[in-house]
C-alpha positions as CSV (number, residue, x, y, z in Angstrom):
1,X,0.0,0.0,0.0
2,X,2.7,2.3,1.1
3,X,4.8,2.1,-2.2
4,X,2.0,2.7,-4.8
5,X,1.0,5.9,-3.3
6,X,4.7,7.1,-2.5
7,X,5.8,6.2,-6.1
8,X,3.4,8.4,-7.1
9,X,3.2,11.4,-5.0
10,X,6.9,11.1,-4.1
11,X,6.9,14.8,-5.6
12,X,5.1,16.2,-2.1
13,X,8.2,15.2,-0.2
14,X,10.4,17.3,-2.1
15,X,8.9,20.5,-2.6
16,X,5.7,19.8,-4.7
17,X,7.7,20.7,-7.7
18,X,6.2,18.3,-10.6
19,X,3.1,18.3,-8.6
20,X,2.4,22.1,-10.6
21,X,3.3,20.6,-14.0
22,X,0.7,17.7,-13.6
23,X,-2.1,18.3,-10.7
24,X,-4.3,16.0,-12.2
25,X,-3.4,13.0,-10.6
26,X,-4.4,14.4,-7.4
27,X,-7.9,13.2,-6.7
28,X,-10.6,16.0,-6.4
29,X,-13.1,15.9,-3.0
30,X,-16.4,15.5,-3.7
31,X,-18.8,18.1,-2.0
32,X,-21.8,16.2,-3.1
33,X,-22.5,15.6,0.6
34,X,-22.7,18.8,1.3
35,X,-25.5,20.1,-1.0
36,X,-28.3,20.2,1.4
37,X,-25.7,21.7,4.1
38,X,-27.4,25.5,4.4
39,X,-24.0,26.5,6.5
40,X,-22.0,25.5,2.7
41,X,-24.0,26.3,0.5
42,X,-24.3,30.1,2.2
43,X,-20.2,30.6,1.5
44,X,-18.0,31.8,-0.2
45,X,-15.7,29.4,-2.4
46,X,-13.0,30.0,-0.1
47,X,-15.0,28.8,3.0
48,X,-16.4,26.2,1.0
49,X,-13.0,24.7,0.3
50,X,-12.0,25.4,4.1
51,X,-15.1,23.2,5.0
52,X,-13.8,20.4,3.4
53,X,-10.5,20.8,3.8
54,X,-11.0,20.5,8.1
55,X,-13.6,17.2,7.2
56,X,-10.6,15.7,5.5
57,X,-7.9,16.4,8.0
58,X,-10.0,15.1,10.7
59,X,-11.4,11.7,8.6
60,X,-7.7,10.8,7.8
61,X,-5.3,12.5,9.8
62,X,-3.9,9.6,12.3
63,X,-3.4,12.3,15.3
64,X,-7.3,12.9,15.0
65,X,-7.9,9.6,15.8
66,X,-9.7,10.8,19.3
67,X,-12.8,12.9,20.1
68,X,-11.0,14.9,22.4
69,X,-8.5,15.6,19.3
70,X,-11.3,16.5,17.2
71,X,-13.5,18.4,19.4
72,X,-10.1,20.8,19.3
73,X,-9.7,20.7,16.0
74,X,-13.2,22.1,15.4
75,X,-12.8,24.7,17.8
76,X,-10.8,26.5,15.2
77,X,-13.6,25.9,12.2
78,X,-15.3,29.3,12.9
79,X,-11.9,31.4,13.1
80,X,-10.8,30.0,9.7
81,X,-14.4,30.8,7.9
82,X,-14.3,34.2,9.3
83,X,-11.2,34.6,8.3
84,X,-11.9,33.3,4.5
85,X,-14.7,36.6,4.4
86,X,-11.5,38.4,3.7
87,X,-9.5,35.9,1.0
88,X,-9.4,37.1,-2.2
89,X,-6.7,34.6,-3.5
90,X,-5.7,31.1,-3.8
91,X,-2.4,31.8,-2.0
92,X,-3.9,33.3,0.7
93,X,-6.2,30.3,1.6
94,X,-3.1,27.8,1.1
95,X,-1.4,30.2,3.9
96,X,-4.4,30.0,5.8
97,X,-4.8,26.4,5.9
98,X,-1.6,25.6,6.6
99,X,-1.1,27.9,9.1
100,X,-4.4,25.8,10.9
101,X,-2.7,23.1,10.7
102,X,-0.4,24.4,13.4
103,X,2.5,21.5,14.5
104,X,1.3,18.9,12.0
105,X,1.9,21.4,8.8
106,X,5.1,19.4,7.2
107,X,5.6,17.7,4.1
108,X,3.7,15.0,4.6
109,X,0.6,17.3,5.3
110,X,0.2,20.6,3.7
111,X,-1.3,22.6,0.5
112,X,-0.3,25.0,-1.9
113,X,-1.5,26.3,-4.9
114,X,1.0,25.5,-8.6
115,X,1.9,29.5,-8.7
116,X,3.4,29.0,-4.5
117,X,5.4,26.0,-6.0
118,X,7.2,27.6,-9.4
119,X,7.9,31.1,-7.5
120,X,9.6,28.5,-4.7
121,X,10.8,26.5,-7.5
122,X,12.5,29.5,-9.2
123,X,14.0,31.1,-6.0
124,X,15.7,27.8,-4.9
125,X,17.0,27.8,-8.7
126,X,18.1,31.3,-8.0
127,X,20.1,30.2,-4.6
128,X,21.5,27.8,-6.5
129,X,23.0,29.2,-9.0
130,X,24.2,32.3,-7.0
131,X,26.4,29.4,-4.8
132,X,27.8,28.0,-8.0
133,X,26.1,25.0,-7.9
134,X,25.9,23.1,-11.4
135,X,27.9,20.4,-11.2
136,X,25.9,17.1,-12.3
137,X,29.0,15.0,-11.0
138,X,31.3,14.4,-7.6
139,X,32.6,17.6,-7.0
140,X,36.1,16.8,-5.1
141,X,36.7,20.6,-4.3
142,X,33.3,21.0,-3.2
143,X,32.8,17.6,-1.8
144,X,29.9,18.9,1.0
145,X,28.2,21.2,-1.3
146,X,25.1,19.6,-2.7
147,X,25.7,18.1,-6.6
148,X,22.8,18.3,-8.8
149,X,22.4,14.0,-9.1
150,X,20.2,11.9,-6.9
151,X,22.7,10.0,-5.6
152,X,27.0,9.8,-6.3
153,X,29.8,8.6,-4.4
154,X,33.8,9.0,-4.7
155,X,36.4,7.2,-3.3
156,X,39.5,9.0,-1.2
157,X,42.1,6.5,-1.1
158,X,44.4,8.5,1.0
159,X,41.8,8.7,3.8
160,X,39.9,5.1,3.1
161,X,37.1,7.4,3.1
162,X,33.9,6.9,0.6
163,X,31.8,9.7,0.2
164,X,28.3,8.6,-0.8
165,X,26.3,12.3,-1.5
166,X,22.5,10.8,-1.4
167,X,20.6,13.8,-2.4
168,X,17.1,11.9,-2.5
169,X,15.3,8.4,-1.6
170,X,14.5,8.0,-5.5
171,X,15.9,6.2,-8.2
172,X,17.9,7.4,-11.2
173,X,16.7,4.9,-14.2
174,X,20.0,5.6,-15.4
175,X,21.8,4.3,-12.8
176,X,19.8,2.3,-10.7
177,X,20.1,2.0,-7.3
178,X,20.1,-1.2,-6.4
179,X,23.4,-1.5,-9.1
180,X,25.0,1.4,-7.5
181,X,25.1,0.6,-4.5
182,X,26.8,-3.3,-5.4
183,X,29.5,-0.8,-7.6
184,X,30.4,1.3,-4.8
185,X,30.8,-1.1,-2.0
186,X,32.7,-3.2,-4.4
187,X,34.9,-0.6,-5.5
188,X,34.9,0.2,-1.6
189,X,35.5,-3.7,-0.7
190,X,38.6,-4.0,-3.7
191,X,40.2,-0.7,-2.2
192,X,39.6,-1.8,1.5
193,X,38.1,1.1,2.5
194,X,37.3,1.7,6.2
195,X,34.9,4.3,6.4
196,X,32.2,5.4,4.5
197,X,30.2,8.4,4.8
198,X,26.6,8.5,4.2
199,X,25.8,12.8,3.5
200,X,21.5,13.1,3.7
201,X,22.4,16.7,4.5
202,X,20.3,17.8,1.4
203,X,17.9,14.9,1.4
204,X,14.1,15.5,1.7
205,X,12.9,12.3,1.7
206,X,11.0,10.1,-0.8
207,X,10.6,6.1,-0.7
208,X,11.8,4.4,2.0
209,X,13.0,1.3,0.1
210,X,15.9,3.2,-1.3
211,X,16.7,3.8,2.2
212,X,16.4,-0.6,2.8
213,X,18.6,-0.9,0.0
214,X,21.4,0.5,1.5
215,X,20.6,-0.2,5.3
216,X,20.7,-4.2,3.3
217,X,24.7,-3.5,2.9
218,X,25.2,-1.9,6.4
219,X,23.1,-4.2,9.3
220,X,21.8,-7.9,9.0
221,X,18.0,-7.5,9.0
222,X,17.1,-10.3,10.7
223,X,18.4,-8.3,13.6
224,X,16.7,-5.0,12.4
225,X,14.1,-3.2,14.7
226,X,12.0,-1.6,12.5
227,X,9.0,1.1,12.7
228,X,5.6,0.0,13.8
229,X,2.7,1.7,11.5
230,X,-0.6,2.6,12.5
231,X,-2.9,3.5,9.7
232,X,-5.8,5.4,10.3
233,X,-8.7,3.5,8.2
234,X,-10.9,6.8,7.0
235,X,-13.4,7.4,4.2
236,X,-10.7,8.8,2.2
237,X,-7.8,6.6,2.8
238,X,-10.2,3.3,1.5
239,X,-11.3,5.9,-1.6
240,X,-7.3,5.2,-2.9
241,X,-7.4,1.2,-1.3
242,X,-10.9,0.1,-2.1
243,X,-9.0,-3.5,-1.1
244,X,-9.1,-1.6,2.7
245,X,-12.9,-1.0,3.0
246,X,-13.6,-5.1,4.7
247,X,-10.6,-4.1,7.0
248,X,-12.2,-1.2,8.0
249,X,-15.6,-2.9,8.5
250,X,-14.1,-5.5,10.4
251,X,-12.1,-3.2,12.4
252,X,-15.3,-0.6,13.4
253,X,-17.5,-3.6,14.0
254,X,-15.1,-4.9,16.5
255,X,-15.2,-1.3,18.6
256,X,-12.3,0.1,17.1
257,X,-13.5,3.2,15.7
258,X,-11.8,5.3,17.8
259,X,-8.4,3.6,17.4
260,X,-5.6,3.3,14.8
261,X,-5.1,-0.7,12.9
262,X,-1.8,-1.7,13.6
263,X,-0.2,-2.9,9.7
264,X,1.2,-6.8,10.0
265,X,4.8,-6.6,10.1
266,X,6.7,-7.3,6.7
267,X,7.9,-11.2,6.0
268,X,11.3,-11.7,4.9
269,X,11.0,-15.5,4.1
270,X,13.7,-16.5,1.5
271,X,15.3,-13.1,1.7
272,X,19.0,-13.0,0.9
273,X,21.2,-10.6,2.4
274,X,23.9,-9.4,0.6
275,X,27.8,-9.6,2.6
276,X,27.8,-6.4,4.9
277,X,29.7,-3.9,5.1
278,X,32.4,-4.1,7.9
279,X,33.8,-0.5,8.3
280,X,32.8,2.2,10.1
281,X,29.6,4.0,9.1
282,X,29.1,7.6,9.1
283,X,25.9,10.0,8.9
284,X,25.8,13.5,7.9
285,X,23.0,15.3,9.1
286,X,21.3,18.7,8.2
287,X,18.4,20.9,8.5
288,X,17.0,19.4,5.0
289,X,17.1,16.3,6.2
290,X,13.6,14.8,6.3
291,X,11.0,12.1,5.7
292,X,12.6,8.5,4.6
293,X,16.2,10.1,5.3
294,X,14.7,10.1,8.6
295,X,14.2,7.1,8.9
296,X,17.0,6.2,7.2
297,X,18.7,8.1,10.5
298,X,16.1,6.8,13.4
299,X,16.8,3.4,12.4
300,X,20.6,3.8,12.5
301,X,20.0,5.6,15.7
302,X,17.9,2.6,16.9
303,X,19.6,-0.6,16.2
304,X,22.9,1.3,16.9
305,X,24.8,1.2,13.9
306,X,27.0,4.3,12.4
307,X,27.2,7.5,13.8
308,X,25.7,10.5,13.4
309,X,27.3,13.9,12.6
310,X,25.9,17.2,11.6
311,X,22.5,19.4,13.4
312,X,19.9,18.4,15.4
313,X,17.3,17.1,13.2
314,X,14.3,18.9,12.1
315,X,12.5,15.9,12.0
316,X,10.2,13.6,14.4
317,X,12.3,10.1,14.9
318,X,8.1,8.8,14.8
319,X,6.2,10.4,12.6
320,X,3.3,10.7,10.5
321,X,3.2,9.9,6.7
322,X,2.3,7.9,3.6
323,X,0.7,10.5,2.4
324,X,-2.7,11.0,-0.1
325,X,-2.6,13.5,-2.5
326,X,-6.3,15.8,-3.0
327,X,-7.3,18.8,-4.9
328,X,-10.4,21.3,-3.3
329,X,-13.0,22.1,-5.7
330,X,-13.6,25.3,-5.6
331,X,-10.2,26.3,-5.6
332,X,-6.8,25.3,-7.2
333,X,-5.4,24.5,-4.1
334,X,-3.6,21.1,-3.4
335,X,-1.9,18.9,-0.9
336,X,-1.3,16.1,0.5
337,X,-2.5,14.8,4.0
338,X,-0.7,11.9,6.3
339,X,-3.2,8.4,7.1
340,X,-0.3,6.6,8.9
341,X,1.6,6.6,12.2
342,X,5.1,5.3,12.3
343,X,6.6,4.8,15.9
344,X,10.1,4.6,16.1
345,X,11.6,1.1,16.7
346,X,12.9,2.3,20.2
347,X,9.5,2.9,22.1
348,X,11.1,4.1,25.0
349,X,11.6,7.0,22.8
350,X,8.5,7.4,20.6
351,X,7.6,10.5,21.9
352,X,11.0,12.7,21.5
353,X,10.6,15.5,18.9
354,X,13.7,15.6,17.6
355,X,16.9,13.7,17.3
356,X,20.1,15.1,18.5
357,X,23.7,14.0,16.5
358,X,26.1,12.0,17.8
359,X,28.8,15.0,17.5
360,X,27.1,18.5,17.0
361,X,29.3,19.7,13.3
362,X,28.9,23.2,11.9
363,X,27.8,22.2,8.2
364,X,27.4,26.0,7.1
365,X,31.3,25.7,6.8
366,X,31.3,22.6,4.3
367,X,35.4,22.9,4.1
368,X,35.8,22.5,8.1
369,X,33.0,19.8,8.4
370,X,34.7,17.5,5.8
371,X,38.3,18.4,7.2
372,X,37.0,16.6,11.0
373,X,35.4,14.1,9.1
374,X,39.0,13.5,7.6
375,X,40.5,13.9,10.6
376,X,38.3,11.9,12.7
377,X,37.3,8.8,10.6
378,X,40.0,8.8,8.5
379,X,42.8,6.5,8.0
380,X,46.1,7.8,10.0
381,X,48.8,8.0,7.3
C-alpha cells in the first residue's frame, strides 16, 4: 500500500515541484454531501473549500484519531471561515490552511497552490546558481556542497574514506540504485576502505526502500528493529485502497472506531542478504534532512549502527506519513495529507521531537566539516 502511493506522489516530499506541471493526478473531494448543508451552500468558495479541507484532515489524519483531538480541531472551524470573508486569493487560503494546521503542517501534510510551488521553484533555482552550484557530477573541491544527481559517491584513497552524496530516496533509471550501490561497495571492498560516509544533509525524503537498499549493505536485517505503522482507516484513505474497506468494516465492527489498525509486520521469508559492510559508518545530518532520510537516521540511531554527525534534526524520529494527495473544488489549491503513524523502533523514545547528532558539526562551513570528518574517521597515514 505504502509504495504505490509514494511512487506516485513522491513529488510532495520534495517540494511539490512536478506536482504544478501535472495536478491531475491528485484526486478532487467530492462536495456532493454537502449540498443540502445550508451552512455550505451560504459561502464563499474559499469557505467552502476550508469546509472540506477540516472534514478531510479530521477523517484521515492519524493524530485525529480521538474525540477529544477533534472536538479541538473544530474549535478553530469558525476562526478560519471568518477569516476566509477576507481571502481574495488562492495563495492566501493555502497560507491560511496551513497555518491551521499548526505543529502537523510538514511535508507529509500541507497545500499550496501550482503558482506557490514555481515562485519557490524559481528562487531555490536562483540560490543555487548564485552558490555556483551546477555540477551534475562528484565535485572533489566541493565535496559537502550539494551536486545536482540523486545519488554519487567518490572514493578518497588516501583517507579510506567513501563519500556517498545521497541527495534523494528516489531512483535514477539511469543508474539504478540497487546497481549502484553493489558498484560502490565493491569498488569500496577492492580498495579496503574503512569508512564510508553517508551525506543526507540535502535529502528530503521520498521512498523508504531506497533507504532498505542501502541499510541491506550496512546491518543484518534479521536483527533490524524496525518502525511499527498505525494507519488510520478513514473514508478517504479506503477511496485510494478500495482493497481496505472489509478491514475497515471488520475493524469498526469490532469497537475500534476510535483507534488506529496496527499494519502486519513485513515477512522476509527467502530473503537473501547481501555480505555487509564491515567499516565504520558515518551519517551526515542537516536541516534538510527529512521524511525517509529520517528514517534512514532513526533506524541507524535505533539498532545502533553508524554514527551520526551534523545538526539536530528537524524531524520527528516517529512520525506521520504515507501520504494522499487531494485537490479542493472550488479552488486550485492542493496537498497532501498523512493516514499513517510510524513509531520509532525504540519505544522508550517514541515521543522525543527531535533527534540530536552523535557530534554536533557546523555544516554551514562545508570545508571544516569535511576536514574533521578527515580527521576523525579517517585512515592515520
Amino acid at each position: 500500500m505504502k509504495e504505490k502511493i509514494l511512487l506516485v506522489v513522491m513529488v510532495l516530499l520534495t517540494g511539490l515541484t512536478a506536482a504544478a506541471q501535472d495536478i491531475s493526478q491528485f484526486r478532487v473531494l467530492s462536495d456532493s454531501a454537502y449540498q443540502a448543508d445550508t451552512l455550505y451552500q451560504s459561502c464563499n468558495k474559499y469557505q467552502k473549500d476550508a469546509i472540506l479541507f477540516m472534514d478531510l484532515v479530521e477523517d484521515t489524519h492519524p493524530y485525529y484519531v480521538t474525540p477529544e483531538r477533534r472536538e479541538e480541531w473544530y474549535a478553530k472551524k469558525a476562526t478560519l471561515l471568518e477569516m476566509c470573508k477576507s481571502i481574495e486569493t488562492d495563495e492566501a487560503l493555502a497560507d491560511a490552511l496551513n497555518e491551521v494546521l499548526g505543529k502537523l503542517k510538514d511535508k507529509h501534510t500541507c497545500v499550496t497552490t501550482a503558482r506557490q510551488v514555481r515562485e519557490a521553484t524559481l528562487a531555490e533555482r536562483k540560490k543555487l546558481t548564485e552558490a555556483g552550484i551546477t555540477s551534475f557530477a562528484p565535485d572533489r573541491e566541493h565535496i559537502m556542497r550539494p551536486h545536482a544527481t540523486v545519488y554519487d559517491y567518490q572514493i578518497f584513497l588516501e583517507h579510506s574514506i567513501c563519500y556517498l552524496q545521497f541527495n534523494k530516496c528516489a531512483n535514477n533509471p539511469a543508474d539504478p540504485f540497487s546497481s549502484f550501490l553493489d558498484r560502490m561497495f565493491a569498488e569500496m571492498k577492492e580498495a579496503d576502505i574503512k569508512t564510508l560516509v553517508v551525506d543526507v544533509q540535502y535529502n528530503g525524503g521520498g521512498n523508504d526502500y531506497f533507504c532498505s537498499l542501502l541499510m541491506e549493505h550496512l546491518y543484518p536485517f534479521h536483527k533490524l528493529k524496525t518502525f511499527t505503522a498505525y494507519t488510520r482507516l478513514s473514508n478517504f484513505m479506503t477511496e485510494y485502497f478500495p482493497n481496505a474497506v472489509g478491514i475497515k468494516k471488520n475493524w469498526e465492527e469490532e469497537d475500534h472506531k476510535d483507534e488506529l489498525y496496527q499494519e502486519p509486520a513485513n515477512k522476509t521469508d527467502g530473503y537473501q542478504q547481501p555480505k555487509l559492510y564491515e567499516g565504520q559508518v558515518v551519517f551526515v545530518m542537516g536541516p534538510k534532512t527529512f521524511s525517509s532520510a529520517g528514517v534512514l537516521l532513526t533506524h541507524a540511531r535505533d539498532n545502533h549502527f553508524g554514527t551520526i554527525i551534523g545538526t539536530t534534526s528537524t524531524f520527528s524520529p516517529s512520525h506521520y506519513g504515507n501520504i494522499l494527495p487531494f485537490r479542493l473544488p472550488n479552488t486550485a489549491v492542493y496537498g497532501s495529507v498523512s493516514c499513517q503513524f510510524f513509531a520509532r523502533p525504540d519505544n522508550s523514545k517514541t515521543d522525543e521531537p527531535y533527534m540530536q547528532p552523535d557530534i554536533e558539526v557546523n555544516l554551514d562551513d562545508k570545508d571544516a566539516a569535511w576536514t574533521f570528518i578527515i580527521e576523525k574517521y579517517g585512515a592515520k597515514q
